[in-house]
N, CA, C and O of each residue as an XYZ file, in Angstrom:
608
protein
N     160.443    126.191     -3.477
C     159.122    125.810     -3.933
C     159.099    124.308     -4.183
O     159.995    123.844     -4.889
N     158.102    123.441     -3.643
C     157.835    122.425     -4.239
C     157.321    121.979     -4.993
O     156.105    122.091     -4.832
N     157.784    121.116     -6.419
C     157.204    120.863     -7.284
C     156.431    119.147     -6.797
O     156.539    118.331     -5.882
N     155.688    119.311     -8.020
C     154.837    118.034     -8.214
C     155.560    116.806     -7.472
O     155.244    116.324     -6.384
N     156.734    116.368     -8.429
C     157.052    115.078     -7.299
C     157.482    115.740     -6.455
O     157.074    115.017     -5.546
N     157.957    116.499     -5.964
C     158.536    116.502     -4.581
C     157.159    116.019     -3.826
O     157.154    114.980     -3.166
N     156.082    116.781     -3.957
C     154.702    116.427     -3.168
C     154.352    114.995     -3.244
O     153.839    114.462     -2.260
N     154.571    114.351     -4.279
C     154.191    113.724     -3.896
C     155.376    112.123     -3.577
O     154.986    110.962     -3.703
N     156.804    112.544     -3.164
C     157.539    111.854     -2.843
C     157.398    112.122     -1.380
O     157.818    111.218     -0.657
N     156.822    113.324     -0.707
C     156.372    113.496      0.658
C     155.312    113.296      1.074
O     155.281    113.415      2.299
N     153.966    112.921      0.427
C     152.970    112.797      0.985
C     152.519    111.116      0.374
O     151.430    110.623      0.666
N     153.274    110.581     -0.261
C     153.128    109.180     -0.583
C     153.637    108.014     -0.349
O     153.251    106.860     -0.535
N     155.020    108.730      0.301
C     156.083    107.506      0.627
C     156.450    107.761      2.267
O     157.400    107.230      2.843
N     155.872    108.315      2.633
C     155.977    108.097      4.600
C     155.884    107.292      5.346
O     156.369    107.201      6.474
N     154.811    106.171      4.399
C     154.808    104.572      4.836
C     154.702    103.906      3.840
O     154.285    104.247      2.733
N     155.303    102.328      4.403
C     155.346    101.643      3.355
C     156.262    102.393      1.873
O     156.111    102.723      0.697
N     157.155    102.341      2.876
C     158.361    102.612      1.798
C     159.098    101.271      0.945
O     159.976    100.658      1.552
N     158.809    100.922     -0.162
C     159.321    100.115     -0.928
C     160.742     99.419     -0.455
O     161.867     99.877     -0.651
N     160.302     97.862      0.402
C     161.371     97.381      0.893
C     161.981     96.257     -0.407
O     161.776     95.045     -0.355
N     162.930     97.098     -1.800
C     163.475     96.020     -2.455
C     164.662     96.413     -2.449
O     165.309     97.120     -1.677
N     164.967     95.702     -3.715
C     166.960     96.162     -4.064
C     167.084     97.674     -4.373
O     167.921     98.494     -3.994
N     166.131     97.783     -5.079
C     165.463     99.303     -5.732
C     164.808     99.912     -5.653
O     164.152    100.321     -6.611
N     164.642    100.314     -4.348
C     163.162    101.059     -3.681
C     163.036    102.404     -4.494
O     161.951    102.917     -4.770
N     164.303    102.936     -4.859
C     163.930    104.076     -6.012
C     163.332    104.033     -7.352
O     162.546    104.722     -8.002
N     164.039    102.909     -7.519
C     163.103    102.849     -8.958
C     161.665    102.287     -8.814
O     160.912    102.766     -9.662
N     161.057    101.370     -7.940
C     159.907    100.862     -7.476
C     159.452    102.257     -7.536
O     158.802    102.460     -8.562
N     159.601    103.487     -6.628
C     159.234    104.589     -6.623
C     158.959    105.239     -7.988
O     157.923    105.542     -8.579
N     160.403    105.352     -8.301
C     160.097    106.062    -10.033
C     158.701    105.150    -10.934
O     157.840    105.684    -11.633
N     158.812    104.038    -10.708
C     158.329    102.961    -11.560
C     156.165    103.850    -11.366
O     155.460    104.426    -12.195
N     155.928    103.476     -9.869
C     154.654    104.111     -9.608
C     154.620    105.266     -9.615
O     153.455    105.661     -9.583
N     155.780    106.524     -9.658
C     155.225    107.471    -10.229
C     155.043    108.026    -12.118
O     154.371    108.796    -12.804
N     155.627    107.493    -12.189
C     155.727    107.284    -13.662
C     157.260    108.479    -14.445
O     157.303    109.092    -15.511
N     158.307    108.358    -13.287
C     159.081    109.246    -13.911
C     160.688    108.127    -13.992
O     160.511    106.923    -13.809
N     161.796    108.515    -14.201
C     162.887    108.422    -13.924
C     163.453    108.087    -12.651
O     163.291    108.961    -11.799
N     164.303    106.678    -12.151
C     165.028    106.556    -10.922
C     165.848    107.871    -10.291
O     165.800    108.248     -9.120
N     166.560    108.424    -11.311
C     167.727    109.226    -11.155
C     166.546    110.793    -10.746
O     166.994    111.689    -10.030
N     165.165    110.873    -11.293
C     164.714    111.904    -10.981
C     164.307    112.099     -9.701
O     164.287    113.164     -9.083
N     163.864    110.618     -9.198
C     163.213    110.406     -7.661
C     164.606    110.763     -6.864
O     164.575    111.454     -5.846
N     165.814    110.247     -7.395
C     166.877    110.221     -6.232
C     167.205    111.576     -6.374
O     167.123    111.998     -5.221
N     167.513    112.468     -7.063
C     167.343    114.272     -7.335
C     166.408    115.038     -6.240
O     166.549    115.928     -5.402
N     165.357    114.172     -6.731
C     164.320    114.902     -6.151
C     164.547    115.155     -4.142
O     164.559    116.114     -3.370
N     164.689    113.653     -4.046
C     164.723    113.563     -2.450
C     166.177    114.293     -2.102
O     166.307    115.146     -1.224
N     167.307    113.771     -3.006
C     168.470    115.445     -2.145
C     168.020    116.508     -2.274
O     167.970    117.202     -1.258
N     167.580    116.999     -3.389
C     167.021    118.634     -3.178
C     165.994    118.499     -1.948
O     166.402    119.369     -1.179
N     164.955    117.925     -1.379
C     164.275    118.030     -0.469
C     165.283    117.555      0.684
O     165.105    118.304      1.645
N     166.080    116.786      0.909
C     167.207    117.172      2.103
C     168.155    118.374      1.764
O     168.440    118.925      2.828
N     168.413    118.642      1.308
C     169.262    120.094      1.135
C     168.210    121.209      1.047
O     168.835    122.258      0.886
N     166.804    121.464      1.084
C     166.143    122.293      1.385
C     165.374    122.082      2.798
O     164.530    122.754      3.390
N     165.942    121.023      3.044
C     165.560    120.439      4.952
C     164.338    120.088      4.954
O     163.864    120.650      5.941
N     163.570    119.524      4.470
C     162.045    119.393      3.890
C     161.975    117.989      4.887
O     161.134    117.894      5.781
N     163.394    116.486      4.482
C     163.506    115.912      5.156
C     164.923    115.619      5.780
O     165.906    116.204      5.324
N     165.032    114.796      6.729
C     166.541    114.720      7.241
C     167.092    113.245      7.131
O     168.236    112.795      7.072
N     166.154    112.810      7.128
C     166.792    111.103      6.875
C     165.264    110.579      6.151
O     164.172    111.146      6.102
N     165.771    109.117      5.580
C     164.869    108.425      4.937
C     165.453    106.868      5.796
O     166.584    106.384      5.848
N     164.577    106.553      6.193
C     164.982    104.827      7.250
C     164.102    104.623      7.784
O     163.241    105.497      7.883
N     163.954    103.472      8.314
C     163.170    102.850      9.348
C     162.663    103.617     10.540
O     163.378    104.480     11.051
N     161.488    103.350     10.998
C     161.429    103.778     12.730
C     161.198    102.207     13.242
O     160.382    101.300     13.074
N     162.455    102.467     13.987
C     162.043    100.913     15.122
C     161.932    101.412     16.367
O     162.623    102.247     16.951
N     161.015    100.827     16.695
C     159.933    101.095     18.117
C     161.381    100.603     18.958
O     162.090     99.620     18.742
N     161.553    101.947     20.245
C     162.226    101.907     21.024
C     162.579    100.699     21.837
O     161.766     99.927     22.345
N     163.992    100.618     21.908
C     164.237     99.252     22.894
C     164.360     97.945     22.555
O     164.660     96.973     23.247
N     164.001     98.073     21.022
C     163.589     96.873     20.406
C     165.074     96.403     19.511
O     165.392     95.237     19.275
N     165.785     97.526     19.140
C     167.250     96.658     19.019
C     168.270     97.532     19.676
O     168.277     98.746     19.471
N     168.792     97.174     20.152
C     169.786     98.193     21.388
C     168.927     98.759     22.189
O     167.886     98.194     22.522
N     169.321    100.140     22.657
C     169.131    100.690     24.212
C     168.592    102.299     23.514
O     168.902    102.646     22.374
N     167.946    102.942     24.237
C     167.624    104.426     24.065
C     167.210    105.219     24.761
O     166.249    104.645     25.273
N     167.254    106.096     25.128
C     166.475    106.803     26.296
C     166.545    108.440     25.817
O     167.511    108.955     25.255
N     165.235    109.144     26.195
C     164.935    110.353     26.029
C     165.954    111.055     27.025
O     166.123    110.550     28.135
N     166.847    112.558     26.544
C     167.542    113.198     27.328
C     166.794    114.731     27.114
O     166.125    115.288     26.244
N     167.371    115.062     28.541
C     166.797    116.639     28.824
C     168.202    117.253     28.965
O     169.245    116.604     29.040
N     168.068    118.765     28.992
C     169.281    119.272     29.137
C     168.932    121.018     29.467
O     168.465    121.724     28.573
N     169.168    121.451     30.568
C     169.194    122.655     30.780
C     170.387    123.788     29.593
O     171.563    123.609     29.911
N     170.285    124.411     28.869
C     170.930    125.005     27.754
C     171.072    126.426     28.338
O     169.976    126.945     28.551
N     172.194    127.229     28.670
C     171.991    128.699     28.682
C     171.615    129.041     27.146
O     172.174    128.423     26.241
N     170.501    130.199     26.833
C     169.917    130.389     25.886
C     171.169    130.770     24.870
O     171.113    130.379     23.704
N     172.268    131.521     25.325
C     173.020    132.339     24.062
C     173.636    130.723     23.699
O     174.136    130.814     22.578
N     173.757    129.585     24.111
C     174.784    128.339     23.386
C     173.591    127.581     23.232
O     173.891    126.390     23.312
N     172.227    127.756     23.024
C     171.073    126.508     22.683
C     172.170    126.006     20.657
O     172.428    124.938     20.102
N     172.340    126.947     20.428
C     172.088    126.638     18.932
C     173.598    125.719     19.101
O     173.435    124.572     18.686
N     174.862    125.956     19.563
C     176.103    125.655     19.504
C     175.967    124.261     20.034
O     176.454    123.276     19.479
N     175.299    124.242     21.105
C     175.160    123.056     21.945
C     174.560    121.657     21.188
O     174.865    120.465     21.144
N     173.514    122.551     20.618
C     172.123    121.787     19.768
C     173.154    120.798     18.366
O     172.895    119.711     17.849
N     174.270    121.708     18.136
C     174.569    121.495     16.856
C     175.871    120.190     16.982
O     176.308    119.386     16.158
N     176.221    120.490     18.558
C     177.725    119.581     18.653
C     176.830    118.109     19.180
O     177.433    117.039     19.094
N     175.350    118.117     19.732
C     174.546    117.166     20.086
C     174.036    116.472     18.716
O     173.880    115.254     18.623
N     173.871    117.092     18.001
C     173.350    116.623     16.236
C     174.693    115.832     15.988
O     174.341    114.732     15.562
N     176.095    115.884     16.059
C     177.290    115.650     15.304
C     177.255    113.876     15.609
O     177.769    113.031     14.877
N     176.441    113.596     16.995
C     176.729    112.219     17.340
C     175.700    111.794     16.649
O     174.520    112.143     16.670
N     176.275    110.986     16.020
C     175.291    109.246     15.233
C     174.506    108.536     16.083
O     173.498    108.213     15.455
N     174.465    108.151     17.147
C     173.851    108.015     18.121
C     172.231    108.669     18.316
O     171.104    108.174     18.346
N     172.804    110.068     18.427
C     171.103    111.073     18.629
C     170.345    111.151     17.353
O     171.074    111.435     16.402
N     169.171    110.993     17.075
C     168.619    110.988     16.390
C     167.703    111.818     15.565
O     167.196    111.725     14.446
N     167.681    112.884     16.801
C     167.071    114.170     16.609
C     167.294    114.712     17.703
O     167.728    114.052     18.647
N     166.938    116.566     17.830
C     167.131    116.713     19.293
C     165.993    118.480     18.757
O     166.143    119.058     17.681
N     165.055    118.893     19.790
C     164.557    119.465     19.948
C     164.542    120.422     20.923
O     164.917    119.983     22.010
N     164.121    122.034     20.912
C     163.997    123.222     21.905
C     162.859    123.211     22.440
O     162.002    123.308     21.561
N     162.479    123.149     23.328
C     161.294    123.215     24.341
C     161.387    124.345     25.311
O     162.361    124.491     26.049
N     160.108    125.333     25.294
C     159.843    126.193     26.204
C     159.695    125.393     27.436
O     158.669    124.766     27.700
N     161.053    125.443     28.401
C     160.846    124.675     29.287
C     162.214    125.310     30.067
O     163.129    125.719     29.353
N     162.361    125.401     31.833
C     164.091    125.376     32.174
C     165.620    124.079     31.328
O     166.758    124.209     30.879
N     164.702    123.057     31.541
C     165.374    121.874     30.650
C     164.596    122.083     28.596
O     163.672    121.626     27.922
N     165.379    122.739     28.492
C     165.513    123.927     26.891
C     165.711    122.861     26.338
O     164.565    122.492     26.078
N     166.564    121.903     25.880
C     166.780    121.004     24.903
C     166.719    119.107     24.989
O     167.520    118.233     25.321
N     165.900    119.125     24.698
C     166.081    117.189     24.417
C     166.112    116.877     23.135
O     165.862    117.510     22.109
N     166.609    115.336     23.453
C     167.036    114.659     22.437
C     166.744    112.851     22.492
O     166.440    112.409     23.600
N     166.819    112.064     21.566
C     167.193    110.890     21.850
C     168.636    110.662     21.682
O     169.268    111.382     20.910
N     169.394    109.410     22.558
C     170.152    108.572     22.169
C     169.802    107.077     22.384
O     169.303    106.493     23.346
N     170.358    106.521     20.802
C     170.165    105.345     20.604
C     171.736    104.738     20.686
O     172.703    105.309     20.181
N     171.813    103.083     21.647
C     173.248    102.587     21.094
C     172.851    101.242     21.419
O     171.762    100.925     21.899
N     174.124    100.208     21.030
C     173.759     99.146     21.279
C     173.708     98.354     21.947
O     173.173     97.250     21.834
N     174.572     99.055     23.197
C     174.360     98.350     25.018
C     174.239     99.794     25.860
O     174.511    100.902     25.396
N     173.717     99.475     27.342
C     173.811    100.509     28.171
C     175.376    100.987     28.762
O     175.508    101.845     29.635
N     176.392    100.344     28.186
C     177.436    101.057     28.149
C     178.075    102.091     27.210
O     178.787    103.070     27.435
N     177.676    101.648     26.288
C     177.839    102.633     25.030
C     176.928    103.478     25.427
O     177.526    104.458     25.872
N     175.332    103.679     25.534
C     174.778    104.377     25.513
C     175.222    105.828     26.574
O     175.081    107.014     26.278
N     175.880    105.145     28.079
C     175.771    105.733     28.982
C     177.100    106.381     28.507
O     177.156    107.586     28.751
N     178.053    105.914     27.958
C     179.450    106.452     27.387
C     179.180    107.665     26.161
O     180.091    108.492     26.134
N     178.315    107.846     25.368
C     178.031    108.595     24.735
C     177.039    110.106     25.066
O     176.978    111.161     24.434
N     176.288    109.620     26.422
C     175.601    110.411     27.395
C     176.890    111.313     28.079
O     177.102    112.521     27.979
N     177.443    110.565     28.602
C     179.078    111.071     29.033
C     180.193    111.889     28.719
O     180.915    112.558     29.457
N     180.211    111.660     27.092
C     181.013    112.093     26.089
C     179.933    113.732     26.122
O     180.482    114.817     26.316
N     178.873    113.651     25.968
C     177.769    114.897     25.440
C     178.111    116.021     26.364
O     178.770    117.027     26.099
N     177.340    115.551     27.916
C     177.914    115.986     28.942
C     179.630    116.703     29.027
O     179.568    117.932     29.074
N     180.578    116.346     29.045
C     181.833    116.550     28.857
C     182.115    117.415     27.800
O     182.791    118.416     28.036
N     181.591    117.130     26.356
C     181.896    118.182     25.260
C     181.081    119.561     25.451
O     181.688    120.524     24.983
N     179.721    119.889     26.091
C     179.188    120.564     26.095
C     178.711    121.207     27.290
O     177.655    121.834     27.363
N     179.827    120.961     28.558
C     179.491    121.448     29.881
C     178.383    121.510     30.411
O     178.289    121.971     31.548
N     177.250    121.052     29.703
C     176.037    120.780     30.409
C     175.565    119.152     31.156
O     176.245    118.138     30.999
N     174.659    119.190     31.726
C     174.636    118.065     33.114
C     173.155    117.589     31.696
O     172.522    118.303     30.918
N     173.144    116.340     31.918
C     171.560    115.561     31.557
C     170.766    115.105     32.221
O     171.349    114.758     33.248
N     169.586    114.838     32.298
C     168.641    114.396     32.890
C     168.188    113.067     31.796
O     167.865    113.305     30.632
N     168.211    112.063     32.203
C     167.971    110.838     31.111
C     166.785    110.710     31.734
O     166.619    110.776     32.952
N     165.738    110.479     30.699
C     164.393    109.970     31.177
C     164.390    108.582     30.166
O     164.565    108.748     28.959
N     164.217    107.441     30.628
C     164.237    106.380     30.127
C     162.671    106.133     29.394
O     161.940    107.123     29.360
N     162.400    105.457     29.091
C     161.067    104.651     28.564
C     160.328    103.736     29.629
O     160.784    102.644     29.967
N     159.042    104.319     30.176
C     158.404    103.549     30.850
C     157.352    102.878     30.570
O     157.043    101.828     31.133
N     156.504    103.611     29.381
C     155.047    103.226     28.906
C     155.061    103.234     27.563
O     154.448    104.292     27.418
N     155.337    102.793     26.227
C     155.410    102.613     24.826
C     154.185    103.414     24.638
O     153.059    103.058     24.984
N     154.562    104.751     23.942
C     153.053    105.514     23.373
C     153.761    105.608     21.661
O     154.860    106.015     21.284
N     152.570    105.032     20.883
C     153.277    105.485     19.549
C     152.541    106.064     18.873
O     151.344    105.778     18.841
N     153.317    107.465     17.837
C     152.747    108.761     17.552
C     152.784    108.547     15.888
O     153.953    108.431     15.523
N     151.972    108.476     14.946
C     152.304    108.595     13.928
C     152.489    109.406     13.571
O     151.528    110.171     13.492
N     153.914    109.931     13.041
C     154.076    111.081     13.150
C     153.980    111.619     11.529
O     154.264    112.783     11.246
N     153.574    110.695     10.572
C     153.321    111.028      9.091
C     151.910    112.295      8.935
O     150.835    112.475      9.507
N     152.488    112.797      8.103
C     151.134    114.011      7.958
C     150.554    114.201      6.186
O     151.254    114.081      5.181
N     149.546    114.422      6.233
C     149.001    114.496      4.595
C     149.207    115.592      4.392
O     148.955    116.366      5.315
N     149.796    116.198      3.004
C     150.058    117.545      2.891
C     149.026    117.748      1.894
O     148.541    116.810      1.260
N     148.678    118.975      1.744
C     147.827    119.466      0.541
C     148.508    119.530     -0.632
O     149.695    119.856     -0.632
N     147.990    119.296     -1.520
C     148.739    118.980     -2.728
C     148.369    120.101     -3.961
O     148.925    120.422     -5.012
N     147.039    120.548     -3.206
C     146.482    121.407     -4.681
C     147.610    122.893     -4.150
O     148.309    123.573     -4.902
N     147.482    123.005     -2.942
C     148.383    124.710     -2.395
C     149.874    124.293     -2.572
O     150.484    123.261     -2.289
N     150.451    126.180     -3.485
C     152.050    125.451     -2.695
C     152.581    126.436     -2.004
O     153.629    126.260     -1.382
């Protein structure tokens, strides 16, 4: 269940996240509670998967290299596959799509050798082949959403 701050540490801080020494307490400070409660608050909402990271989005390409990957998955190893693809620092997320190519992902690195070496490494650990679709046209999605606050 989400309580009060949790709601509103998710529906207030999606942008314009407090760039200081102390972005938590800046936080605590405008909500009117405790540093140590805001930083509570946001592990229990990663340990209830609510969120998975708190950082920057930098618009693709813009420091190192990245490119969208596809990946044909036999269905019984989507989850095994999905999970040894999560382990690299590199990918950033990776998603199931009703599709023959079942799973994509990003990888981010900081030259196209690393990148293509870590594409390589994926491939190799997980017997599946990739399809890299690079970046041709910059579309950007805001992907922040307003939650209702009065329902829980």
């Amino acid at each position: 269940m989400l309580t009060p701050l949790h709601k509103r540490l998710l529906n207030d801080f999606q942008h314009d996240f407090p760039l200081t020494e102390r972005p938590y307490q800046a936080i605590a400070d405008e909500l009117g509670v405790a540093e140590d409660e805001v930083i509570s608050a946001l592990n229990d909402l990663n340990d209830k998967r609510f969120i998975s990271r708190i950082g920057p989005v930098i618009p693709p390409n813009h420091i190192g290299v990245s490119t969208l990957v596809a990946m044909a998955v036999p269905e019984e190893r989507l989850q095994e596959v999905a999970d040894k693809i999560s382990a690299y620092r590199e990918v950033n997320h990776n998603y199931e799509r009703e599709h023959p190519f079942n799973l994509w992902f990003v990888v981010i690195a900081a030259d196209a050798a690393h990148l293509r070496a870590v594409i390589e490494a994926i491939e190799q650990e997980t017997a599946c082949k990739t399809m890299q679709l690079p970046l041709l046209d910059d579309f950007f999605i805001d992907l922040g959403f307003k939650l209702d606050l009065n329902n829980d």
